[in-house]
C-alpha positions in Angstrom: 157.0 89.2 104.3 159.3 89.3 101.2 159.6 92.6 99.3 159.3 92.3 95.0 159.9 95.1 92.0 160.4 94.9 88.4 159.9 96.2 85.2 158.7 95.8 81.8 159.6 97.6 78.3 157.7 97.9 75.4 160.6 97.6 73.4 163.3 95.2 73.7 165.7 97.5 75.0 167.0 95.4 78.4 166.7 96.1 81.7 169.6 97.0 83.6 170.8 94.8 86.5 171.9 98.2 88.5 168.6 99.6 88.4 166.7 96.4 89.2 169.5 96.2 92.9 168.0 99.9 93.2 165.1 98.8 93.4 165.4 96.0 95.6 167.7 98.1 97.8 164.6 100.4 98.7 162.7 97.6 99.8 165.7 95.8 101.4 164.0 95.9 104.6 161.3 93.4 103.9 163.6 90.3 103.3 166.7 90.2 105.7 167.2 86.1 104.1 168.1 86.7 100.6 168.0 88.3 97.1 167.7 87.7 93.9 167.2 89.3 90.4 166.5 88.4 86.7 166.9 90.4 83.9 166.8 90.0 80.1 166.0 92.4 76.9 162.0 92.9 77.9 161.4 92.6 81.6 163.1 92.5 84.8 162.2 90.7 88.3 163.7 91.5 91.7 163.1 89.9 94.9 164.0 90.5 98.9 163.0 87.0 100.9 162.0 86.7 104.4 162.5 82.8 104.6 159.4 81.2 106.1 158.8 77.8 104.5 162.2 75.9 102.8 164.6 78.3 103.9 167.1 76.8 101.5 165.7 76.4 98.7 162.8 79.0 98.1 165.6 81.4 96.3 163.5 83.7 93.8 162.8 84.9 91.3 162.3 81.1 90.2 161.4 79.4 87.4 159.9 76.1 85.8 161.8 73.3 84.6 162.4 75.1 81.3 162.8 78.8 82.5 160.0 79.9 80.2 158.0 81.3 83.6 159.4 83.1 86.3 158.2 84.5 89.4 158.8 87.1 92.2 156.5 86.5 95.1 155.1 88.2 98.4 152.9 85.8 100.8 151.8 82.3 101.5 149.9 80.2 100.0 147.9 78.2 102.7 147.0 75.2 100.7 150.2 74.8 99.0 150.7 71.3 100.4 147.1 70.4 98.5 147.5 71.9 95.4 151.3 70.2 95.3 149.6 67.0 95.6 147.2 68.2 92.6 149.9 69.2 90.2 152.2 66.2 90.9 149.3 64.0 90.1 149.1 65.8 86.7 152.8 65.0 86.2 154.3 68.2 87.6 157.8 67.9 88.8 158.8 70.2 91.8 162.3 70.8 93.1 161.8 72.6 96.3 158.8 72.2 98.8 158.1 75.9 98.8 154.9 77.5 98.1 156.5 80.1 95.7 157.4 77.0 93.2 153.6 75.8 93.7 152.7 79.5 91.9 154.6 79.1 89.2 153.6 74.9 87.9 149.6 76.5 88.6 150.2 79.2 86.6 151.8 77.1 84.2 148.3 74.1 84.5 145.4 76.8 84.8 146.5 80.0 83.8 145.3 83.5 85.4 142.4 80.9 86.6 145.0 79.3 89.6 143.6 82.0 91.2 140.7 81.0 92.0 142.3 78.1 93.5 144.4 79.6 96.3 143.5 79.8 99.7 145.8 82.4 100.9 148.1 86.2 101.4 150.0 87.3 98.4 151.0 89.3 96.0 153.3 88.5 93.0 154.5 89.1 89.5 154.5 86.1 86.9 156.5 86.9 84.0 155.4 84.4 81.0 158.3 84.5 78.5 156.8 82.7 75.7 153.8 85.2 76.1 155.9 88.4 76.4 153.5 88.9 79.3 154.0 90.1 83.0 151.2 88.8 85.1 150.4 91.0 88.5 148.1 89.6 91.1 146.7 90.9 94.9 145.2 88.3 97.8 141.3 88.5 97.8 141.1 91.1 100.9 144.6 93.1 99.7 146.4 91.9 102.7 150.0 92.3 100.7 150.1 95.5 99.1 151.4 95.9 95.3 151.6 99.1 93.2 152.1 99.9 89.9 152.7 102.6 86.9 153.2 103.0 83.4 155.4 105.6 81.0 155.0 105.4 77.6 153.7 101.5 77.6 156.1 100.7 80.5 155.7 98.7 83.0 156.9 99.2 86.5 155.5 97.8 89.9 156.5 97.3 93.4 155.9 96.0 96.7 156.2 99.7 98.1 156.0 102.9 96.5 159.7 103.8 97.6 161.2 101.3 95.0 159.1 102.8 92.1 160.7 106.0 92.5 164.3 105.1 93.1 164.5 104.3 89.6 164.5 108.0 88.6 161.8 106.7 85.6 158.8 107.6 87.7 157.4 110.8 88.5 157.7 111.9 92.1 154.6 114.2 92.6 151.8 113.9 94.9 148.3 113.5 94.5 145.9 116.1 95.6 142.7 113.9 95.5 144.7 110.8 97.2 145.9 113.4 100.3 142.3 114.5 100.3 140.7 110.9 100.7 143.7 110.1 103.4 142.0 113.4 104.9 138.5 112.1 105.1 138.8 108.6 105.4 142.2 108.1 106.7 143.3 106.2 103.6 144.0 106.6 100.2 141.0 104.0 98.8 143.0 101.9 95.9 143.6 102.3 93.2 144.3 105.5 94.0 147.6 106.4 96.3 148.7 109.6 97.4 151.3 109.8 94.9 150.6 110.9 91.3 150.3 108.7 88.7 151.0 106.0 91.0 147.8 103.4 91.5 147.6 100.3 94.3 146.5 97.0 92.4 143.3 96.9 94.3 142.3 93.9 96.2 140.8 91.2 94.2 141.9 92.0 91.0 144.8 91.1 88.8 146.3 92.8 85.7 147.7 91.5 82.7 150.7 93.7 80.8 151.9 92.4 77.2 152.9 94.5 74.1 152.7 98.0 76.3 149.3 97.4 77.2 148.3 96.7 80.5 144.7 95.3 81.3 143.1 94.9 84.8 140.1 92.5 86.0 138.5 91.6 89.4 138.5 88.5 89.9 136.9 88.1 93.5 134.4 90.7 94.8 133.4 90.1 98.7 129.3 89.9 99.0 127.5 88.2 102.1 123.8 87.8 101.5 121.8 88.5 105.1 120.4 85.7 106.6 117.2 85.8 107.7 117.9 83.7 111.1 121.1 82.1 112.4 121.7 78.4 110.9 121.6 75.6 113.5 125.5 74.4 113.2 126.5 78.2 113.3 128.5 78.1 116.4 130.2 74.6 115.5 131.2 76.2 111.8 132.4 78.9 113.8 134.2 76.7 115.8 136.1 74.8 113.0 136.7 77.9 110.7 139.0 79.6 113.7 141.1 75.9 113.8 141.8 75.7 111.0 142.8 79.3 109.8 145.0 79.2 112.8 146.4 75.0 112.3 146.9 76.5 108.3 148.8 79.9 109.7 151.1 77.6 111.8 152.7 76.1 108.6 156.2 76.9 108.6 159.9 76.3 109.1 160.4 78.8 111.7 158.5 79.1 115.0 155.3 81.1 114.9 154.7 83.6 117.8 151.6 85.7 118.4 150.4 89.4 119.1 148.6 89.1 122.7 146.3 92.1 123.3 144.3 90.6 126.5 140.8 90.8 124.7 138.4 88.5 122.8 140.1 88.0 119.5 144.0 87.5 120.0 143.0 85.5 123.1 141.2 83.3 121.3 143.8 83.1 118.3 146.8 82.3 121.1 144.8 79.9 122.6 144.4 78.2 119.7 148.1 78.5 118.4 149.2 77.0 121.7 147.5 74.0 121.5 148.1 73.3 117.6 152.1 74.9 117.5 155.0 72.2 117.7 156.8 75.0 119.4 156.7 76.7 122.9 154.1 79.5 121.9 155.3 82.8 122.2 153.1 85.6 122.7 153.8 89.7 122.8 152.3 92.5 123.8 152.3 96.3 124.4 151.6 98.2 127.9 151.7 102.0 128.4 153.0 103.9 131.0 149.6 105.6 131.5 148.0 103.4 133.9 144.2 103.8 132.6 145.8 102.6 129.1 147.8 99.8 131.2 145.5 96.3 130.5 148.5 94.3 131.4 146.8 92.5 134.0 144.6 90.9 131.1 147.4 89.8 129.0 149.0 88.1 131.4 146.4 86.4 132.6 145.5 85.2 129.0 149.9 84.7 128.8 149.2 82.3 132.2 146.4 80.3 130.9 147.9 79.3 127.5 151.3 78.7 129.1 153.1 81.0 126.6 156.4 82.5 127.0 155.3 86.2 126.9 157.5 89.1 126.7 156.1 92.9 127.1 156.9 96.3 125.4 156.8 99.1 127.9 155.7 102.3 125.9 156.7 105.7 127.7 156.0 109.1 126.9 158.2 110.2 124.5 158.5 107.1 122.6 155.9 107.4 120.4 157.3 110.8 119.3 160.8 109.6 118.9 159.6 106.6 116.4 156.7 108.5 114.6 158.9 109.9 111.9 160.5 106.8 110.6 156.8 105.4 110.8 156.1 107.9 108.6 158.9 107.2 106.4 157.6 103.6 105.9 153.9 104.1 105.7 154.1 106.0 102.6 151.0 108.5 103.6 150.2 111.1 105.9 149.1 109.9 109.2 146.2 111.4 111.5 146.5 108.5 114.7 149.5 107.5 116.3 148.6 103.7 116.7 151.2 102.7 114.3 153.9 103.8 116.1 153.7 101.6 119.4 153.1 98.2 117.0 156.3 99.6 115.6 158.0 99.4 118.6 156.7 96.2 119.7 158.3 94.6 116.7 161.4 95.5 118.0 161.0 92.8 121.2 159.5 90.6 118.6 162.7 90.1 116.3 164.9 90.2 119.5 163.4 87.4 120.4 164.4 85.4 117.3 160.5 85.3 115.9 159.9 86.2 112.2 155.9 85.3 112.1 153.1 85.9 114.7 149.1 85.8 114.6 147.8 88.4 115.7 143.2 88.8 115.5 142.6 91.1 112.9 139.6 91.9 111.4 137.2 90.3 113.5 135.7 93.8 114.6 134.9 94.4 111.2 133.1 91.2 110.5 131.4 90.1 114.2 130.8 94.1 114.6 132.6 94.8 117.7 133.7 98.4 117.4 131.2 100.9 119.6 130.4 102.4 116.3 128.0 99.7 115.4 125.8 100.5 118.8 126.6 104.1 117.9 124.9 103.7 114.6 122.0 101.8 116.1 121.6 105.0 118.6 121.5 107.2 115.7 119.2 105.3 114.3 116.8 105.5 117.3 117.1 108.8 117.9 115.5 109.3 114.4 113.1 107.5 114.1 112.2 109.0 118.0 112.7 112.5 117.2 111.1 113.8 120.6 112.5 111.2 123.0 115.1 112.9 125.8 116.7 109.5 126.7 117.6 108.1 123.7 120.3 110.3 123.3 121.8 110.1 126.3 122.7 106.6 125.8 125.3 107.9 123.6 126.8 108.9 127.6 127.0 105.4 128.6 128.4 104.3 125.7 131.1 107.5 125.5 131.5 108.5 129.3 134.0 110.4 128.3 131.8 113.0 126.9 129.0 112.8 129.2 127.8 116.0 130.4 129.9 115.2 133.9 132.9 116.3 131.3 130.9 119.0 130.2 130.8 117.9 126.5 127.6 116.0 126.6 125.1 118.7 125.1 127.5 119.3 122.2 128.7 116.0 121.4 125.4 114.4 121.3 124.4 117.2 119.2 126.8 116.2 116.6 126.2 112.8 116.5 122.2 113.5 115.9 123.2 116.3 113.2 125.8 114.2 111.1 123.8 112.6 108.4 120.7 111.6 108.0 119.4 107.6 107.9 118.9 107.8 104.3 122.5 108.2 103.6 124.2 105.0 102.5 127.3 106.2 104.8 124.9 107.2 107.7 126.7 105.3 110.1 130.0 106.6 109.3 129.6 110.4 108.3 130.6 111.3 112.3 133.8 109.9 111.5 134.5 111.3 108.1 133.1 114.6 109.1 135.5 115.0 112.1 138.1 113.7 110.1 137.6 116.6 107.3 138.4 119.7 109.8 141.9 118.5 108.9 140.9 120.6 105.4 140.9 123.5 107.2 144.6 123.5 106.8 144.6 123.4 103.2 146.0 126.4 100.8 144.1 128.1 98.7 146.4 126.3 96.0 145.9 123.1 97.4 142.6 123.6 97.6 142.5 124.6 93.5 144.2 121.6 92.4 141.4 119.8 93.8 139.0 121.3 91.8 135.4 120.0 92.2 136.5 116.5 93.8 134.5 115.0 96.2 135.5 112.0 98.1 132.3 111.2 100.0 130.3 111.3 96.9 133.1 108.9 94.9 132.4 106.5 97.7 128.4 106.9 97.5 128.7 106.0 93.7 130.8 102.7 94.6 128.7 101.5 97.0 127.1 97.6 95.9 123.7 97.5 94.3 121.2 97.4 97.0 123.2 98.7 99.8 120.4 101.1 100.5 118.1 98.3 101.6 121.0 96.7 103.9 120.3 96.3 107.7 121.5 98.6 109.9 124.7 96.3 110.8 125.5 95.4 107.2 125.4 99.2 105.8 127.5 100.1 108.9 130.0 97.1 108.7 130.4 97.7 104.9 131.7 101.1 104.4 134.5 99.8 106.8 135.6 96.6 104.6 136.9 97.7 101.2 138.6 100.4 102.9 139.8 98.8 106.1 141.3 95.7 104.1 143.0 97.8 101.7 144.3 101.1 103.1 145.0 99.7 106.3 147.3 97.2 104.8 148.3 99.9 101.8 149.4 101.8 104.7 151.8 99.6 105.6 153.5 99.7 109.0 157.3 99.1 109.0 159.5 98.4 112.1 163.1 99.4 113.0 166.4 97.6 112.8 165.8 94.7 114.7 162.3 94.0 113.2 160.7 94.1 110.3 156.6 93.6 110.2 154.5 92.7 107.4 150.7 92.5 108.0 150.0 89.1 106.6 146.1 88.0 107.4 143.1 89.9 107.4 139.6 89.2 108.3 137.9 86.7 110.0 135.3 84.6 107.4 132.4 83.5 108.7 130.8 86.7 108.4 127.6 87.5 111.0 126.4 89.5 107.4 123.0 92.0 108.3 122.4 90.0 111.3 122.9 91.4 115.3 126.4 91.1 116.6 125.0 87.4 118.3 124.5 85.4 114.9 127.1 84.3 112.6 126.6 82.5 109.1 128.6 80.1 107.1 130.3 82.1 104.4 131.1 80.8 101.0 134.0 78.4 100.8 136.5 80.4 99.5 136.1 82.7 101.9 135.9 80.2 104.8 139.0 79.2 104.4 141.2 81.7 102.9 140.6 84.6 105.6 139.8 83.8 109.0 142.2 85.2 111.1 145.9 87.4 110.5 149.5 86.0 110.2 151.7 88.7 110.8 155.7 88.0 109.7 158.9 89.7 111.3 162.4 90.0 109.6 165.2 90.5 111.1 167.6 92.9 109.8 170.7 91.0 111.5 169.9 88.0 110.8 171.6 87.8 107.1 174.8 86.9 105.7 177.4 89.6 104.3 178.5 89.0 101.0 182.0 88.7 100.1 181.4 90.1 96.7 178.8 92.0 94.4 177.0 89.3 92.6 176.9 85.8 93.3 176.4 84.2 89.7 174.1 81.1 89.4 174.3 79.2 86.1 171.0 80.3 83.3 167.8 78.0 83.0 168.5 75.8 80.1 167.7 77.8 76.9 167.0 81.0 79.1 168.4 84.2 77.8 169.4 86.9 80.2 170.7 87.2 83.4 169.5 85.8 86.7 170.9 86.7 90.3 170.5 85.3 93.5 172.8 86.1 96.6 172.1 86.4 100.0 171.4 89.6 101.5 173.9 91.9 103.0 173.3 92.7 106.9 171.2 95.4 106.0 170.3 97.6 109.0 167.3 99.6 108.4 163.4 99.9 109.5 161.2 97.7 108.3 158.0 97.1 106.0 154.1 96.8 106.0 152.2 96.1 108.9 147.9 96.6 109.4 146.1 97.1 112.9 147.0 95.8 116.0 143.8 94.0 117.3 144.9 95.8 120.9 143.2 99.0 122.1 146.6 99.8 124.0 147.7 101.0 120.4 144.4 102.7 119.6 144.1 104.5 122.4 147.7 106.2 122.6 146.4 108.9 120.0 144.5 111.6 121.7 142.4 113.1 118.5 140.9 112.0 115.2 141.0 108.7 116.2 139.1 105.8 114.3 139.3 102.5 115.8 140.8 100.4 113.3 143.8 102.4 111.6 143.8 103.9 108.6 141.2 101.6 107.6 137.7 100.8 109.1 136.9 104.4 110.3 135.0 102.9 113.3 136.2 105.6 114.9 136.2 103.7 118.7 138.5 101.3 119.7 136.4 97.8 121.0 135.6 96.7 124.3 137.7 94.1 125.6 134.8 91.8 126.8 136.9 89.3 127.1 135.2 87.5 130.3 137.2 87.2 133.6 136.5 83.6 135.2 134.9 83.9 138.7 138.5 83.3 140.4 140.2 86.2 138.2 137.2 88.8 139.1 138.6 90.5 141.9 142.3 90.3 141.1 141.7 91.8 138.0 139.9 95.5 137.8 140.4 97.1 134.6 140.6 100.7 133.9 137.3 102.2 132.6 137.6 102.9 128.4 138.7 106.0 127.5 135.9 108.3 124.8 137.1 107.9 121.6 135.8 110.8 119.2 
C-alpha cells in the first residue's frame, strides 16, 4: 500500500526536511499518488500514498483539529465507517472520509487502547506532540511490515529497510544469525532481520518511544483452543465469515480486482467478490510455458463461471531469471524459491490494466491445513508408532509420485522422511523441511561460520513455542510452527513489482480456524479474529500514474499553533519496481522453483505446494484433465 519513515531525536536538535525526502525517495515505489512530510525540532514523518479510499483528501502525514497528533499510515482499516460513527457520536469532528483520519481522533479518544478496536491491515507511526512521544504499531498477523532502530536514544523506523539506511545514520551490516534463520527457515523470524541492528516490529505488538527510550508490548497473541467436536452452525459461521471479509475488502474508491489461481481458495474469494463488487470484477492469473505447470484450463473455467474479465501472464523460460534480481533488490533477504518472481511479473498485467487492489486467498492453507505437509506429518506419525509396518511408508509414494521408487528415489526419500525427527519434537512435523533447507550451510566460511558462534535457530524456536504445545494434536503442532513465521516473514519478505506495478501484500489468514481438529471441522474463532483476518487484499500502484511537479516543495499553510514544517505534494512520475507482496495462493508460482522449495514462501515451511481440489462439475470433467502435481521436496 502506502510506504512511511521517520525519525525521532533525543535532543531537540530538528530533523532535516532533505533527509526525511531521502527517506521517502527509497520507498517511493510504494505510493505512486502522493507525498507528504512533516518536520519540527524532535521528530520527523514521511509518507508515499497509494490512494485507495478519498483520493483527494487522505493527504498525510495528517493531523487533528489542533495539530497536536500527527500520523503517517500504511493499511486499511476495515471498520473505519463504524468506528467514524463512534467518534462523531462522542463529538469528534472529521474533515475527510478516510480511514487514516479515523487513526488519528481514536488515538486521540482511547489511547494505545484503539487498538484493540480495529478490525484491519496496517502499520503506522502516531507522533503525540504534547507527549513528546512517537507511537509505532503492526496489524495482528504482521501483514504490513515496519522496522525499526535506535543510535544513541534515536529513533528511526520504516516501511522498508532500504529507507533506514539511506540516511547514512544507520549501520549497514548484516546479521549472521538473521542469514542463518533465512537459511533454515526461509525467513528471518521478527524481531530479528537480516541486517544488524536492524529489528522488524513483530506482529501484534506496538512500541512506544519518548525521552530516548523506546518500550515494546504485545498487544494481541493468536491462540485457538481445540475443540473437542465440530459446533452445529460451523459451516454457516464459515459461510458468513468469508462474506464479509470479502464485502469489508471491497471498500474502496477504486475498483478492486482479484488474483485467480483456479483452486479452492481464490475461487472462492472471486466468486464472492463478483457477486458483492459494484464493478465488473477483474480477475488475473499466471500460466507457464511448461505444460505440466500449465492449470489454465482451471482458471478459466473459474474466469467463465464468475463472469470476470480475466487477463493472463504467460511466464517463459527465461523470465523468471531476467526479474529475479530486482526481486531480490526489493525483498530485502536472500531468497532460496523463485515463487516471488512470477507474482512479480504478474503485477505487471495487473497495473496495465488500471487496478491498484486485488484479493487474492491467502492463508487459508495454513489455517484449514491444506498443504500435503499436514498428511505428510500424519504419515510420519504412523510410521512410528508402526515401526515394522512395510506399507505405511509407501504412502508417502502416493502422496509424492514424484519420488516413488518408479523415479528411483523412493528407498532414499522415504528414508529421510522416517529419520528426520522424532514424534516428541515440538517441530516434528516440520524438521524435513528445515533440515533440507540447512544443506544451504554447507556454503558457509569458516568466518561466517565463527561469527555465528554457538547460535542455534531450531532450538530458539523450540524455546518460543506456547505453553502446552507438546500436548497439541497432530494438526495443531503441525499448523503452528507455520503461523508466526508464515504471517510474518512471508509478508517481512516483501515482494515488490516493476514499473508498471507496484504490490503490497495486504490480508493474511483466513479466521475461522479448524484449530487441532481434522482438515473437515472448522470452529468459530474469537471475534476479533473473525473479522479482522479472513481472507488477503492485495493493493497495486502504479508507477505512471502520478503527477510531475513543477517545483520542489509544494507548501501548505501550518496547523494552527503547530511549529515546524509540514509538506505535502504529489509525487513525481517515479519509474521504479515496486514494494511488499506475500504468497500467491497459486501453485503455478510455487512450482516454478525446482529445489528447496516450501509451499508457502518464505513463510509456512510446508514445504509442498496444495492440491487444487477444487471440484470440476460433471459437464467440465472431461474437458478439463489436469496435469498430475509435480513432488515437491
Amino acid at each position: 500500500m502506502c510506504g512511511i519513515a521517520g525519525i525521532a531525536r533525543r535532543r531537540p536538535t530538528g530533523v532535516s526536511a532533505d533527509l526525511l525526502e531521502r527517506m521517502a525517495d527509497a520507498i517511493r515505489h510504494r505510493g505512486p499518488d502522493g507525498f507528504g512530510l512533516h518536520a519540527d525540532e524532535r521528530v520527523g514523518l514521511t509518507n508515499v500514498r497509494l490512494s485507495v479510499i478519498d483520493l483527494a483528501r487522505g493527504a498525510q502525514p495528517m493531523t487533528n483539529e489542533d495539530g497536536s497528533v500527527f500520523i503517517v499510515y500504511n493499511g486499511e482499516i476495515f471498520n473505519h465507517l463504524a468506528l467514524r460513527g463512534e467518534l462523531e457520536a462522542r463529538g469528534h469532528v472529521f474533515r475527510t472520509r478516510s480511514d487514516t483520519e479515523v487513526l488519528v481522533h481514536a488515538y486521540e479518544q482511547w489511547g494505545e487502547r484503539m487498538l484493540e478496536r480495529l478490525n484491519g491491515q496496517f502499520a503506522f507511526a502516531i507522533y503525540d506532540r504534547p507527549a513528546g512521544a512517537v507511537f509505532l504499531a503492526r496489524d495482528r498477523f504482521g501483514i504490513l511490515p515496519l522496522y525499526y532502530t535506535e543510535r544513541d536514544g534515536d529513533l528511526y523506523f520504516a516501511s522498508e529497510v532500504k529507507a533506514l539506511l539511506v540516511t547514512g545514520e544507520v549501520e549497514r551490516a548484516l546479521d549472521p544469525e538473521g542469514l542463518d534463520e533465512v537459511f533454515t527457515f526461509w525467513a528471518a523470524r521478527p524481531p530479528r532481520t537480516p541486517f544488524r541492528g536492524i529489528r522488524a516490529l513483530e506482529p501484534g505488538c506496538c512500541a512506544r518511544w519518548q525521552d530516548g527510550r523506546l518500550t515494546l508490548r504485545r498487544y494481541y497473541a493468536f491462540d485457538y483452543p481445540e475443540a473437542p467436536a465440530e459446533p452445529a452452525d460451523a459451516l454457516d459461521a464459515l459461510d458468513e465469515l468469508l462474506r464479509s471479509a470479502v464485502r469489508l475488502r471491497l471498500q474502496a474508491d477504486v475498483p478492486v480486482g482479484g488474483y485467480l489461481s483456479g483452486g479452492i481458495d481464490s475461487s472462492i474469494v472471486c466468486a464472492l467478490a463478483a457477486v458483492g463488487s459494484p464493478h465488473a470484477l477483474r480477475t488475473f492469473s499466471v500460466t507457464f510455458e511448461d505444460p505440466t505447470l500449465d492449470e489454465s484450463a482451471y482458471q478459466y473455467a473459474v474466469a467463465a463461471d464468475v463472469r470476470s474479465r480475466h487477463a493472463v501472464q504467460r511466464i517463459g523460460r527465461g523470465d523468471i531469471a531476467r526479474v529475479f534480481p530486482d526481486v531480490i533488490r526489493h525483498t530485502e533477504t536472500p531468497l532460496v524459491r523463485t515463487a516471488p518472481a512470477p507474482l512479480y511479473l504478474l503485477s505487471q498485467v495487473v497495473r496495465e490494466h488500471g487496478i491498484k487492489v486485488v484479493l487474492t486467498g491467502e492463508g487459508s492453507d495454513e489455517v484449514f491445513l491444506g498443504y500435503d505437509l499436514f498428511k505428510e506429518a500424519i504419515i510420519r506419525l504412523l510410521c512410528w508408532r508402526r515401526p515394522g509396518s512395510r506399507l505405511l511408508p509407501r504412502l508417502l509414494d502416493g502422496l509424492y509420485p514424484g519420488i516413488a521408487p518408479g523415479a528411483g528415489k523412493g528407498d532414499f526419500w522415504r528414508g529421510y522422511f522416517m529419520t528426520a525427527g522424532t514424534p516428541d519434537d515440538p517441530l516434528f512435523s516440520h524438521l524435513p523441511r528445515f533440515q533440507l533447507t540447512a544443506r544451504i550451510k554447507d556454503f558457509y566460511s569458516a568466518e561466517f561460520r565463527a561469527g555465528l558462534g554457538s547460535f542455534d535457530p531450531l532450538a530458539e524456536l523450540r524455546a518460543r513455542l506456547p505453553a502446552g504445545f507438546g500436548a497439541w494434536s497432530p494438526w495443531r503442532t503441525a499448523s503452528r510452527p507455520a503461523s508466526p513465521i508464515s504471517t510474518t516473514g512471508y509478508s517481512n519478505s516483501r515482494l515488490r513489482f516493476p514499473r508498471a506495478a507496484s504490490f503490497a501484500a495486504c490480508g493474511r489468514s483466513t479466521s475461522c480456524a479448524a484449530g487441532g481438529a481434522p482438515p473437515a471441522l472448522c470452529r468459530r474463532p474469537s471475534p476479533a479474529a473473525a473479522n479482522s483476518h479472513t481472507g488477503r487484499r492485495t493493493c497495486l500502484r502504479s508507477s505512471t500514474g502520478g503527477h510531475r511537479s513543477t517545483s520542489r516543495r509544494c507548501w501548505t499553510p501550518r496547523a494552527s499553533g503547530a511549529r515546524g514544517s509540514s509538506i505535502r505534494r504529489p509525487s513525481p512520475d517515479w519509474c521504479d519496481a515496486a514494494v511488499p507482496g506475500g504468497r500467491k495462493d497459486s501453485a503455478r508460482a510455487r512450482r516454478s522453483s525446482r529445489s528447496f522449495r516450501p509451499s508457502c514462501g518464505t513463510g509456512s515451511f510446508s514445504a509442498h505446494p496444495p492440491r487444487h481440489a477444487w471440484r470440476r462439475p460433471p459437464e467440465c470433467s472431461q474437458r478439463l484433465r489436469k496435469p498430475p502435481p509435480r513432488p515437491d521436496v
